[in-house]
N, CA, C and O of each residue as an XYZ file, in Angstrom:
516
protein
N       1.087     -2.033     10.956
C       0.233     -1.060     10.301
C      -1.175     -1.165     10.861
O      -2.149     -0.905     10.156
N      -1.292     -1.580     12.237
C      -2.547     -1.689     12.698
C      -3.371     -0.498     12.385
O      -4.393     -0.702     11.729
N      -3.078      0.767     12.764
C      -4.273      1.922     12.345
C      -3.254      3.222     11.761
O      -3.380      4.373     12.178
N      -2.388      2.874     10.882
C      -1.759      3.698     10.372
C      -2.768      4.165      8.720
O      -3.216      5.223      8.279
N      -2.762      3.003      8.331
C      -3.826      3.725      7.098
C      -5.263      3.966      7.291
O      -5.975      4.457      6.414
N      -5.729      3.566      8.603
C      -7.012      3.997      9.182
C      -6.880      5.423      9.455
O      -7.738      6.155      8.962
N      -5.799      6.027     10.272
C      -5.362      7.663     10.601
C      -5.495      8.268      9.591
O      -6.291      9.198      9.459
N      -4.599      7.763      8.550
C      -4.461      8.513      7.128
C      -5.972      9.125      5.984
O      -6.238     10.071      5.243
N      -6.576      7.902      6.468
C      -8.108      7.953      5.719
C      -8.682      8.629      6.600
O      -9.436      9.384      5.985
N      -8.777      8.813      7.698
C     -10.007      9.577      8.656
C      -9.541     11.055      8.500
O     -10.299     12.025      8.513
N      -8.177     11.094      8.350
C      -7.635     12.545      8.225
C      -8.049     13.427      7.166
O      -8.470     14.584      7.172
N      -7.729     12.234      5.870
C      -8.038     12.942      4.332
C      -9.937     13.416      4.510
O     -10.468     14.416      4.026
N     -10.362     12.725      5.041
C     -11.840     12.892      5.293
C     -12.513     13.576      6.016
O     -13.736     13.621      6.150
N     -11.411     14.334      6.682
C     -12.350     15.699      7.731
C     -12.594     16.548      7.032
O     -12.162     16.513      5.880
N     -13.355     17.589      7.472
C     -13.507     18.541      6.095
C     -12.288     19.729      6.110
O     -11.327     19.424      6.816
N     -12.239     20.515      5.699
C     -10.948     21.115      5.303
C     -10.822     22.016      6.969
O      -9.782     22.081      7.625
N     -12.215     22.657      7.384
C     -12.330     23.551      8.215
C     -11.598     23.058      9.224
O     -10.694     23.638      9.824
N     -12.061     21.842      9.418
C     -11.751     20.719     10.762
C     -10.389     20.164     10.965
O     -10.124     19.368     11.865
N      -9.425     20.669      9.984
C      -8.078     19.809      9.838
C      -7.191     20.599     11.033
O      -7.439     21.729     11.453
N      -6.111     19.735     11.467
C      -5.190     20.803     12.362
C      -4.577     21.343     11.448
O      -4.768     21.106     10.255
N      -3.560     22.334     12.019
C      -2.964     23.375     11.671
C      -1.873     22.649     10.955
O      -1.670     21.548     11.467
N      -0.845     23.006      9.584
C      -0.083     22.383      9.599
C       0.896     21.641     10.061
O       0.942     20.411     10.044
N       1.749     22.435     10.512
C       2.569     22.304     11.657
C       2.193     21.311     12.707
O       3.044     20.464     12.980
N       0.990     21.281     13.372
C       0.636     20.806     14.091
C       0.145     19.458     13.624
O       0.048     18.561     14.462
N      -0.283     19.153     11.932
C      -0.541     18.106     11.497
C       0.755     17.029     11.393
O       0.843     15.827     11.643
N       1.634     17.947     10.946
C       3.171     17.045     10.795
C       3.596     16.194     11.793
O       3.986     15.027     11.765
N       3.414     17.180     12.885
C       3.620     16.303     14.400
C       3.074     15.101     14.348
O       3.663     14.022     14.414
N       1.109     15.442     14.142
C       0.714     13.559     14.639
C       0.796     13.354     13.608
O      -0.171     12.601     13.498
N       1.413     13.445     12.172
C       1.653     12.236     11.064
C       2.891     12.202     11.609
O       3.185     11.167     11.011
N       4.071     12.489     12.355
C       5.335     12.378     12.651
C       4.921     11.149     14.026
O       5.208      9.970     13.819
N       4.400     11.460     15.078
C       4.172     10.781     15.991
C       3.467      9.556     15.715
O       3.724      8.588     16.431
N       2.455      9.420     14.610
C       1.696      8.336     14.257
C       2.722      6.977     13.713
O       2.856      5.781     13.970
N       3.372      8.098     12.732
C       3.872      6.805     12.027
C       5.091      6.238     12.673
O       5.755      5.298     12.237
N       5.291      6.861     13.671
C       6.796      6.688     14.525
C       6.116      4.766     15.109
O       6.863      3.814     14.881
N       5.203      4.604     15.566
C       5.095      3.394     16.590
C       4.500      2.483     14.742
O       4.307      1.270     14.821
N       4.314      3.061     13.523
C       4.227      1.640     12.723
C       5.426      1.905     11.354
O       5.270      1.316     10.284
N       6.348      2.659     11.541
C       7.857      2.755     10.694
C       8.041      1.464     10.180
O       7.926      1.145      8.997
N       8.348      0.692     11.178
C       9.194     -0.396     11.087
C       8.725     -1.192     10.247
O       9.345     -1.584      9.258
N       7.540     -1.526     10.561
C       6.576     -2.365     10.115
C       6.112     -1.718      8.307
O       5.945     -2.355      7.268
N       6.071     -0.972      8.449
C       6.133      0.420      6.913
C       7.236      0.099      6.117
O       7.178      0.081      4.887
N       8.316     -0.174      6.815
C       9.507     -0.073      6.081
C       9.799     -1.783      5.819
O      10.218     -2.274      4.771
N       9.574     -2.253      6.628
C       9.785     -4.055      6.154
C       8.444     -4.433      5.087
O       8.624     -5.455      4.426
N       7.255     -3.778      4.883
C       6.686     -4.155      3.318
C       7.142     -3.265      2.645
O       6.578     -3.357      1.555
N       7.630     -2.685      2.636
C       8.043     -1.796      1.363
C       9.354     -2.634      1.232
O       9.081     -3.479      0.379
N      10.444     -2.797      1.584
C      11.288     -3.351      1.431
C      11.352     -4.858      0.488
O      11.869     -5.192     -0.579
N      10.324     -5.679      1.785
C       9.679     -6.839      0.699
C       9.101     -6.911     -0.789
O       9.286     -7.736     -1.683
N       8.258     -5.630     -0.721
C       8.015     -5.693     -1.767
C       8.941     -4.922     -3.098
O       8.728     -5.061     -4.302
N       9.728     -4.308     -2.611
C      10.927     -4.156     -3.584
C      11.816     -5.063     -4.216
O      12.438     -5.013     -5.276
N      11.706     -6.083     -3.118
C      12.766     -6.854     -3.712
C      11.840     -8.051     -4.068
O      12.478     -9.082     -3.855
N      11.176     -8.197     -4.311
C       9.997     -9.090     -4.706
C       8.770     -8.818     -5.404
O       7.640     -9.185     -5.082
N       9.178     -8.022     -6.558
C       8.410     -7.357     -7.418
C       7.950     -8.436     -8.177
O       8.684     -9.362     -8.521
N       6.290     -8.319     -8.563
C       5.777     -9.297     -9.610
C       5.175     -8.458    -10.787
O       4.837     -7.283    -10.646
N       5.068     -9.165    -11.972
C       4.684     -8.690    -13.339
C       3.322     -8.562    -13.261
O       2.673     -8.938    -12.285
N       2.772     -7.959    -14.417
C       1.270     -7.244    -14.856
C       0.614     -9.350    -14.755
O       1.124    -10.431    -15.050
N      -0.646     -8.908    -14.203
C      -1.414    -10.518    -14.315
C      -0.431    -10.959    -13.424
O      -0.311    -12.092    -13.891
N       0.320    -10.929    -12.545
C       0.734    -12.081    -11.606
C       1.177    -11.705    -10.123
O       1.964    -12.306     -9.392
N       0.518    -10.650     -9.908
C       0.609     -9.720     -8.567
C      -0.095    -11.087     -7.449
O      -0.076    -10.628     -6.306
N      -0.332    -11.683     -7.445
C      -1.234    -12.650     -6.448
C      -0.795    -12.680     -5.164
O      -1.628    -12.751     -4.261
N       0.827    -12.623     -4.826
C       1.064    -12.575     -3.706
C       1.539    -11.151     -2.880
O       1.739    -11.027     -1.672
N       1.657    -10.039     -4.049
C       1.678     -8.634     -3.542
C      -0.079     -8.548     -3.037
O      -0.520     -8.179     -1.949
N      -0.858     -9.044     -4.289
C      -2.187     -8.689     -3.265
C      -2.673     -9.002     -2.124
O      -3.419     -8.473     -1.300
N      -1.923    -10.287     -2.267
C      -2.420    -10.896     -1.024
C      -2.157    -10.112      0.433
O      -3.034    -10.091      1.297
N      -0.754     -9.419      0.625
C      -0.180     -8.556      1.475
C      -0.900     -7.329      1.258
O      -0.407     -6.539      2.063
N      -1.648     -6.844      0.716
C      -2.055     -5.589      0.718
C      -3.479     -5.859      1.016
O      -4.057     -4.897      1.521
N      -4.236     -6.988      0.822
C      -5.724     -7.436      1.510
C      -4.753     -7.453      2.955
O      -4.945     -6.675      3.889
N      -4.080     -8.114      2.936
C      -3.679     -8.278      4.898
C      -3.409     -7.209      5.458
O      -3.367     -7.215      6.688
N      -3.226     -6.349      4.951
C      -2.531     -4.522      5.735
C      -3.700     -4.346      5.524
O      -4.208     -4.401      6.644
N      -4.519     -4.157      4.763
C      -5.609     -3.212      4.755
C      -7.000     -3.887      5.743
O      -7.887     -3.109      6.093
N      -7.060     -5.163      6.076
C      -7.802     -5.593      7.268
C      -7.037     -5.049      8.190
O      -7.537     -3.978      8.536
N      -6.172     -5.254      8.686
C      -5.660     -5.375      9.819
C      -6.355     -4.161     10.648
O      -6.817     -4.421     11.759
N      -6.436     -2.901     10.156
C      -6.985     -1.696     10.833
C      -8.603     -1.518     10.680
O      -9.272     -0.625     11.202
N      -9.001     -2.408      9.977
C     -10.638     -2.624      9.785
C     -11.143     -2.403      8.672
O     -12.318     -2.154      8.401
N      -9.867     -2.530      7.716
C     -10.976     -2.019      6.282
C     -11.717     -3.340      5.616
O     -11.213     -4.451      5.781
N     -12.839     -3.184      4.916
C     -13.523     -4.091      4.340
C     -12.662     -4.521      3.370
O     -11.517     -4.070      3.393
N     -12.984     -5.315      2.509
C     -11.488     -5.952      1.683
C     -12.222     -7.156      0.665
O     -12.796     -8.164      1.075
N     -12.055     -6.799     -0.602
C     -12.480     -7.328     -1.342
C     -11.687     -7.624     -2.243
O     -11.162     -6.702     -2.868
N     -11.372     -9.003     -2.570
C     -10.252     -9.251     -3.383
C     -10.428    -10.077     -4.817
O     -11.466    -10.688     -5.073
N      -9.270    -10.021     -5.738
C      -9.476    -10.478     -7.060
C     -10.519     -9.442     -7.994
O     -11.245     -9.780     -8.929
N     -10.348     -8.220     -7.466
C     -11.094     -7.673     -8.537
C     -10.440     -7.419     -9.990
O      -9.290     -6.980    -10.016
N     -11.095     -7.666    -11.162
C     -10.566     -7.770    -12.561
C      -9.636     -9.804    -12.235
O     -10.034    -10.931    -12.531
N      -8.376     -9.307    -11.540
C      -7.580    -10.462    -11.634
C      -6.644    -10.397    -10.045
O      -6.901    -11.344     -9.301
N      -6.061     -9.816     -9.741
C      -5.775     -9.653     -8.381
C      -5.835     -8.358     -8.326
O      -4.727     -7.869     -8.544
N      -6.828     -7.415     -8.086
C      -7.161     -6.071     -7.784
C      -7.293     -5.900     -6.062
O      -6.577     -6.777     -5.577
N      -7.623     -5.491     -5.510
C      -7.905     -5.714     -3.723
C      -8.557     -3.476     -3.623
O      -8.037     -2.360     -3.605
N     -10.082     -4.190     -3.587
C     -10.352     -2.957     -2.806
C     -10.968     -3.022     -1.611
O     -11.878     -3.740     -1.196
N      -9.969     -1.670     -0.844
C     -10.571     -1.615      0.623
C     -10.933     -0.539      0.918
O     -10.339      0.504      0.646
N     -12.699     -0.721      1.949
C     -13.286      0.275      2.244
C     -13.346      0.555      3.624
O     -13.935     -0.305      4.279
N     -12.941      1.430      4.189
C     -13.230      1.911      5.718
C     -14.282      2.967      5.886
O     -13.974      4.157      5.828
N     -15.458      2.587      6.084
C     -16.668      3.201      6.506
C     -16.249      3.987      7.612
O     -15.439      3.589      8.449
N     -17.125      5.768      7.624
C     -16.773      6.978      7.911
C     -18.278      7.479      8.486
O     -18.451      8.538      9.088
N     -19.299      6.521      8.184
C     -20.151      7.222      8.556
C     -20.989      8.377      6.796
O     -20.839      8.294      5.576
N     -21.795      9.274      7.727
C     -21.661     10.208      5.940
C     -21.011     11.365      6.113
O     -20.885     11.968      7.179
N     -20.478     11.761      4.761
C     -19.796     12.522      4.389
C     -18.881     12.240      3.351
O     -19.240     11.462      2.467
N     -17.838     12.710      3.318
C     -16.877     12.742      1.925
C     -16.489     11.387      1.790
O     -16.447     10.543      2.685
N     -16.180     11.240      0.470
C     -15.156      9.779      0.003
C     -14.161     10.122     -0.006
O     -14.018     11.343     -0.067
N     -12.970      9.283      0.048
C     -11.846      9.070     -0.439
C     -11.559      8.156     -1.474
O     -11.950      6.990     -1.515
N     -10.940      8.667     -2.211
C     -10.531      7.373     -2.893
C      -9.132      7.357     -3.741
O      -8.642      7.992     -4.674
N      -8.758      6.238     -2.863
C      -6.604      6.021     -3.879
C      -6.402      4.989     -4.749
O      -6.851      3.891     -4.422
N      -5.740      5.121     -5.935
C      -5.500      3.948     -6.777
C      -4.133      3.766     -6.470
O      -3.373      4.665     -6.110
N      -3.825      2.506     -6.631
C      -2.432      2.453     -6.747
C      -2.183      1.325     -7.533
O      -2.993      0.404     -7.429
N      -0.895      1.149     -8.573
C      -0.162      0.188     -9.422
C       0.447     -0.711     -8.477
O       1.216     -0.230     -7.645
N       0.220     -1.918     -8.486
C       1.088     -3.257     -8.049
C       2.264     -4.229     -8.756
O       2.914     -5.156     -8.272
N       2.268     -3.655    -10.058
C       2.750     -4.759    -10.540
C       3.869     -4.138    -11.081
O       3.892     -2.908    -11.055
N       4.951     -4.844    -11.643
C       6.713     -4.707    -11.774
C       6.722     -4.383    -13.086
O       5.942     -4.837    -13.924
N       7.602     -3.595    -13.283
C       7.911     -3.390    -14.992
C       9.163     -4.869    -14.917
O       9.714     -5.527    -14.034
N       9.143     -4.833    -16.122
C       9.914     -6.113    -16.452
C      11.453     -5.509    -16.988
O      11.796     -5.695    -18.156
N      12.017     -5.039    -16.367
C      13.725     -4.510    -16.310
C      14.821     -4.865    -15.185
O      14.650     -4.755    -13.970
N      15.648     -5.184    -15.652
C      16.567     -5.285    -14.297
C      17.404     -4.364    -13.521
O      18.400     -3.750    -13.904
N      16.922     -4.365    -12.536
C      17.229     -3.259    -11.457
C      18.838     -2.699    -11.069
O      19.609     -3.206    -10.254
N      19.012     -1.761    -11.738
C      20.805     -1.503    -11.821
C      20.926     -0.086    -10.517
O      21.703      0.852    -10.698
N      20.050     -0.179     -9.304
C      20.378      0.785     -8.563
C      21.837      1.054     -7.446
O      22.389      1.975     -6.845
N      22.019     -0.924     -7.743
C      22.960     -0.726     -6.335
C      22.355     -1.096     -5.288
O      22.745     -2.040     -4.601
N      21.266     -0.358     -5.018
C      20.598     -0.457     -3.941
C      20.803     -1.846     -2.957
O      21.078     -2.814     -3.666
N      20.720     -2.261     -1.158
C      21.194     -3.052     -0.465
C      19.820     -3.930     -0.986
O      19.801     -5.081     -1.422
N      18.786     -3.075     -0.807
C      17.329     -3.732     -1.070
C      17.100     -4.166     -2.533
O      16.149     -4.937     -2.665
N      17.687     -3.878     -3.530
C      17.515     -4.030     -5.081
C      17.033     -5.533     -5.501
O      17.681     -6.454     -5.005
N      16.104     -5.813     -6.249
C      15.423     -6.789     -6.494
C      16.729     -7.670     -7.320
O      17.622     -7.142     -7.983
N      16.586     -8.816     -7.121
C      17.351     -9.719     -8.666
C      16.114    -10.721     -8.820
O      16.284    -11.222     -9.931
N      15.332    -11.086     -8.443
C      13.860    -11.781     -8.905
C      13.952    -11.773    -10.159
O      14.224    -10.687    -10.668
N      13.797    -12.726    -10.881
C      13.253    -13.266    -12.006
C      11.718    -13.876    -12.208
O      11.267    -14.819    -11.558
N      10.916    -13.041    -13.386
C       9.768    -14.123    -12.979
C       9.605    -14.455    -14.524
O      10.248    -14.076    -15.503
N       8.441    -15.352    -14.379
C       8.330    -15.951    -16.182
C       7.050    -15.284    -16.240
O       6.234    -15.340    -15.320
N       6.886    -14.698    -17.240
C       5.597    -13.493    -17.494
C       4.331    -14.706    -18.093
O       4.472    -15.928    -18.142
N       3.521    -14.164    -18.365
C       2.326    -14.921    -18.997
C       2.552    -15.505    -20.190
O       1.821    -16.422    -20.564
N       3.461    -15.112    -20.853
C       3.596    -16.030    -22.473
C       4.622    -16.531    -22.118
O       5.384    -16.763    -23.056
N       5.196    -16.972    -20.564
C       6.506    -18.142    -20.603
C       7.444    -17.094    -20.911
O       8.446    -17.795    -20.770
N       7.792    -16.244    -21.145
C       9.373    -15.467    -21.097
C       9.557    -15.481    -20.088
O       8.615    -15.392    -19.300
N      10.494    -15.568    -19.775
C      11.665    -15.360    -18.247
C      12.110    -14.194    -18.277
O      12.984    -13.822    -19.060
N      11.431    -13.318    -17.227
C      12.404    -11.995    -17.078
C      12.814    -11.457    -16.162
O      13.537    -10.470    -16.298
């Protein structure tokens, strides 16, 4: 994921006038993400099957401070409790800004799925789930 979420952010940040054409956008998000797939698809994977609970994300954050340097973003970690925000400076002009949830609902995963979690973790009051 060397400059795959760097592309993604510089893109969301052109101004609307400046964007390619659709069609023509699909291509380089088709061509972009073609050389970091793999690499896309083995953390997502990991982190499917290695889901952690609310308050105990520590080692999902930790992987998501490491993707998000890797392409140059600033990276600030443990915010609240393991929060991780990263900034990639643009110069001036527009912000971006994405939230995203890290942490596992506490259910057991009946998809089938090859990737399907069986992880057990012990939540903050000692339950095992």
């Amino acid at each position: 994921m060397k400059t795959t979420a760097a592309f993604f952010v510089a893109l969301a940040l052109l101004p609307i006038s400046a964007r390619p054409a659709q069609s023509d956008l699909k291509q380089k998000v088709d061509a972009h993400l073609g050389s970091d797939l793999k690499h896309l698809l083995e953390v997502y994977l990991h982190h499917h099957q290695n889901p952690e609970l609310s308050f105990l994300e520590e080692k999902t954050a930790a992987v998501v401070a490491r993707e998000l340097r890797a392409p140059g973003f600033e990276v600030t970690e443990k915010v609240g409790l393991h929060g991780v925000v990263g900034v990639l400076r643009n110069g001036e002009g527009s912000t971006l800004l994405l939230r995203t949830d890290m942490d596992a609902l506490p259910i057991k995963e009946q998809t089938g799925l090859s990737f399907a979690s069986t992880n057990t973790q012990v939540n903050t009051t000692g339950e095992e789930l």
